[in-house]
C-alpha positions in Angstrom: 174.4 54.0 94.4 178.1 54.2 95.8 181.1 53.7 93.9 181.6 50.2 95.4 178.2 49.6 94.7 178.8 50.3 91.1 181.8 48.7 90.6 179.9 45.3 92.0 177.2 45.9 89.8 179.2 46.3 86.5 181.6 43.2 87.4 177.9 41.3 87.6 176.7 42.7 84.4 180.3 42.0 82.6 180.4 38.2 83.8 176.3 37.9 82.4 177.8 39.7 79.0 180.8 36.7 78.8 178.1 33.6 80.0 175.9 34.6 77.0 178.2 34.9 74.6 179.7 31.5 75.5 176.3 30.1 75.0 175.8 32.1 71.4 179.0 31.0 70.2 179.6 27.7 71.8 183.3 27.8 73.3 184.5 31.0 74.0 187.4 31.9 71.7 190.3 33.9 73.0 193.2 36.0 71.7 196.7 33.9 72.6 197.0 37.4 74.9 194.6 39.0 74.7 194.0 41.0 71.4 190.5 40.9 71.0 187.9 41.5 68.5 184.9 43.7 70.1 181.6 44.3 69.4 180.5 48.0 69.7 177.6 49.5 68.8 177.2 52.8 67.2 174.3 55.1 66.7 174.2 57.9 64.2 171.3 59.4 62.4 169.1 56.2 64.1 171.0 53.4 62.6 172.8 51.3 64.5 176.3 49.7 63.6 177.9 46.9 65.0 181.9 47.6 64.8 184.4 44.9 65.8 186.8 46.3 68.1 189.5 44.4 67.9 189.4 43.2 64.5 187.0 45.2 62.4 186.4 44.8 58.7 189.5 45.9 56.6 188.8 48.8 54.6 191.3 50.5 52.8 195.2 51.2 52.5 195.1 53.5 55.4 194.1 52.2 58.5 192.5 48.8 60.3 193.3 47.4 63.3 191.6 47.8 66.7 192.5 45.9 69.6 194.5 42.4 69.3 194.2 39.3 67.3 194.4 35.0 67.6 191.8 33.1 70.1 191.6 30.2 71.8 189.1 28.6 74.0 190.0 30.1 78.0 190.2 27.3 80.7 186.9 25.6 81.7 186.9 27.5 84.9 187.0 31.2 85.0 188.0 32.2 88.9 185.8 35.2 89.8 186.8 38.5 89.3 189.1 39.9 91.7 187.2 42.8 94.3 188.6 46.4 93.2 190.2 48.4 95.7 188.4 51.1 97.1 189.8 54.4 99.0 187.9 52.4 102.0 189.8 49.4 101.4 193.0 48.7 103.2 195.3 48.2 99.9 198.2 47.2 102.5 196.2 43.3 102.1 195.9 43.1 98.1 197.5 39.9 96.8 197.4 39.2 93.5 196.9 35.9 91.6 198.4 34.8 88.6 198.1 31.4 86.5 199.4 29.8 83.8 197.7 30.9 80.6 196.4 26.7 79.3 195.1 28.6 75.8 198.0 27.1 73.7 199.0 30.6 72.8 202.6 31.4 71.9 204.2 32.5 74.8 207.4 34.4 76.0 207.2 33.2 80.0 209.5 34.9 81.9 208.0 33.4 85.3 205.2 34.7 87.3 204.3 38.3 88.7 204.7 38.0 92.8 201.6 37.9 95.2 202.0 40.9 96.5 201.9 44.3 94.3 203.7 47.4 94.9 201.2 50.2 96.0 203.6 52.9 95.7 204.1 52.9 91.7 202.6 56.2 90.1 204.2 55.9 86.8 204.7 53.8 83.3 207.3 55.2 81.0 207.0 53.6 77.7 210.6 54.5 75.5 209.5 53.8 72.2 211.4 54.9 68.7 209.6 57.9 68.8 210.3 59.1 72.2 208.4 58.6 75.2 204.9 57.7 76.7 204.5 58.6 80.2 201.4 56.9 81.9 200.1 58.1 85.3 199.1 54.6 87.1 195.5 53.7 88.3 197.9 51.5 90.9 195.0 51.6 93.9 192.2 50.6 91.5 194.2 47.9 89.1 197.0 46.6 91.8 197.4 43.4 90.0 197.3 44.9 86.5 200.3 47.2 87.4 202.1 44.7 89.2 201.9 43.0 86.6 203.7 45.4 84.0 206.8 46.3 87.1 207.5 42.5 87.0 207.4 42.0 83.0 209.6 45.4 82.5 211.7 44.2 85.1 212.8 41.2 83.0 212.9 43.5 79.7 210.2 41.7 78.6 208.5 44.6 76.4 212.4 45.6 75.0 212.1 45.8 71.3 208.8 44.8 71.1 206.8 46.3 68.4 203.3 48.0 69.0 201.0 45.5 66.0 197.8 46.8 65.8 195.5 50.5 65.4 192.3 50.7 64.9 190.8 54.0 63.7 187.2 55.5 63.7 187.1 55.0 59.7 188.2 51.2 59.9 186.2 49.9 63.1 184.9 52.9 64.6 187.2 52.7 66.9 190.4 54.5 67.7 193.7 52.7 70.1 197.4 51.7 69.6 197.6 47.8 70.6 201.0 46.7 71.9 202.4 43.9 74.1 202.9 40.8 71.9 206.3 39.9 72.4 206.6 38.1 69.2 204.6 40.2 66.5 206.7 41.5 63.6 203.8 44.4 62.9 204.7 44.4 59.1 201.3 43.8 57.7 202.4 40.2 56.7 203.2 37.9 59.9 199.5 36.5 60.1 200.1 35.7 63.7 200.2 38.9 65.1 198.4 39.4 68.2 198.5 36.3 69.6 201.5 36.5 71.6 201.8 36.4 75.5 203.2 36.5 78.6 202.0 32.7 79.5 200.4 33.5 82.4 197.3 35.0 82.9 195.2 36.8 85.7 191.5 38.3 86.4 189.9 41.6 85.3 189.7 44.6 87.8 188.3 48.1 87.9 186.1 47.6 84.8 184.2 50.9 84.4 186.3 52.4 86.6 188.0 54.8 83.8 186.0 55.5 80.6 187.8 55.2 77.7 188.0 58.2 75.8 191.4 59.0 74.2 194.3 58.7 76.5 193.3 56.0 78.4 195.3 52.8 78.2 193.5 49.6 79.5 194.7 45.9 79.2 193.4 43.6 75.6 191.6 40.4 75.9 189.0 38.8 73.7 185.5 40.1 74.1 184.1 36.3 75.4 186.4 35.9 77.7 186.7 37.1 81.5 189.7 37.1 83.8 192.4 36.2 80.7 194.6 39.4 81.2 198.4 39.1 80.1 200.9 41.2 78.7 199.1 43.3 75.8 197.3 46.1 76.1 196.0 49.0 74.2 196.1 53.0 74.9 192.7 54.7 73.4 193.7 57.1 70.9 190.0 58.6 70.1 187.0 59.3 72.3 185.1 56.7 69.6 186.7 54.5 71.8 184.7 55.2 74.6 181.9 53.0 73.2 183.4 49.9 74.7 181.1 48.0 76.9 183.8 48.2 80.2 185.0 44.6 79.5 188.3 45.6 79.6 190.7 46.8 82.8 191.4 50.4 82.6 195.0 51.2 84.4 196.0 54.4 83.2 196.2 57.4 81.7 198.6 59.0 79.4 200.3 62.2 80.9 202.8 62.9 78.2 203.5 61.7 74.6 199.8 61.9 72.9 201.5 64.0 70.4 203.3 60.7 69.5 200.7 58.6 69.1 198.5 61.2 67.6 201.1 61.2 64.7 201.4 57.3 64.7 196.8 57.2 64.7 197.0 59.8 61.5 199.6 58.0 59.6 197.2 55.3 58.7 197.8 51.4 58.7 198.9 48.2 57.1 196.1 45.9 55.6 197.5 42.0 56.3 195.2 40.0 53.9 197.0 37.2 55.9 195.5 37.8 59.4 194.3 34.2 60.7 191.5 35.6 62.8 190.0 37.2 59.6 189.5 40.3 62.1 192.0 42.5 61.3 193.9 41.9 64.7 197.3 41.4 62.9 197.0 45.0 60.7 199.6 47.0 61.6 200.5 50.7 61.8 202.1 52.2 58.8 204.3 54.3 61.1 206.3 51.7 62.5 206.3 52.0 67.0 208.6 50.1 68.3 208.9 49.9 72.5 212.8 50.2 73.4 212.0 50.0 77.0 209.3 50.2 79.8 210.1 51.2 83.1 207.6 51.5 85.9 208.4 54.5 89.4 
């Protein structure tokens, strides 16, 4: 089977995943952008475990939170999921298409990305408190994804931003810094946190194109909804992470700064009995990461 052939066939299998879940569940819920709450499935000694990714049961002083928190129903039409790029493809014609996110979510809207993406961008540096996260771009595979981040850091809409969630391999089984929601406090109080967004939102792309084990960093929406990208993502900080079903758009890599977050994953996190999702989207890390700026060559 060729790559493209693969890509086509996971996109299928992804959109089946969302349609059953919205008829198991009734309306699809959704993160206000995108924290989600996952459902991975682990197997050790023959049992098998179901984990919530982005929310996860609370267990402990030290450390809860997968990927992002808050949902809301998506809009009653899901467009279909943009074609990844292949080294075939002639990027040169990529537009991308944005929308206004309709979920209700809070939102700091800064206007929309434009149609057509910069091919050329290689790199994300994240400045945080701590020093910086350098991210090598997955720019041919996720062109809208990364276009996305240059137009948002062009309007300094991550600047002193504050990274809410982590999820560890003791709390959920899983193991990622979650970051993006313009208005979380990440105290392990604000019950909120998590659902914050950029007000626009736009479709998945190269899902399964990166697994993703620790360093990866991929973009957070809730697990029964398709196409409802916006401004938070997540970086993997443990190979447990590379459970995921690939519901989520992979766009990078980290190339410098794991050291950083390694320290942040260790230091444990912040139980917040007051998380409205009741999945632990709003925990927060006990080591404080706070994004100063992003800038995107």
């Amino acid at each position: 089977m060729s790559g493209e052939d693969r890509q086509s066939e996971l996109a299928r299998e992804h959109r089946e995943r969302q349609l059953q879940r919205g008829r198991q569940t009734g309306k699809p819920r959704r993160n206000s952008l995108i924290g989600a709450g996952v459902a991975v499935v682990v197997v050790a000694g023959g049992l098998t475990a179901a984990v919530a990714l982005l929310g996860g049961e609370n267990k402990g002083e030290a450390g809860d939170k997968p990927l992002a928190a808050g949902s809301s129903a998506p809009p009653s039409e899901i467009p279909s999921l943009h074609p990844t790029p292949t080294a075939s493809a002639n990027l040169g014609k990529v537009t991308c298409s944005y929308r206004k996110d309709t979920s209700g979510s809070p939102a700091k809207y800064v206007g929309m990305p434009p149609a057509k993406p910069n091919l050329k961008l290689k790199t994300m540096t994240i400045t945080t408190n701590h020093g910086d996260v350098v991210i090598d771009l997955a720019t041919a595979q996720a062109p809208c994804a990364v276009n996305s981040f240059a137009f948002l850091a062009g309007k300094n809409f991550f600047d002193n931003t504050k990274c809410h969630r982590l999820a560890t391999p003791e709390n959920s089984g899983l193991g990622l810094l979650q970051c993006g929601d313009p208005q979380a406090k990440a105290d392990g109080k604000n019950p909120t946190d998590g659902q914050g967004s950029s007000g626009y939102v736009f479709n998945d792309e190269n899902l399964g194109g990166l697994p993703y084990t620790k360093g990866t960093v991929a973009l957070a929406q809730a697990p029964e909804a398709a196409n409802q990208n916006g401004s938070q993502f997540w970086i993997s900080l443990s190979d447990e992470t590379a459970q995921l079903q690939p519901d989520y758009t992979p766009f990078g890599t980290v190339s410098k700064g794991m050291d950083i977050l390694d320290k942040v994953f260790t230091g444990g996190w912040i139980t917040n009995p007051e998380d409205i999702t009741g999945d632990g989207g709003s925990n927060a890390p006990k080591i404080p990461v706070i994004i100063k700026d992003v800038l995107l060559s």
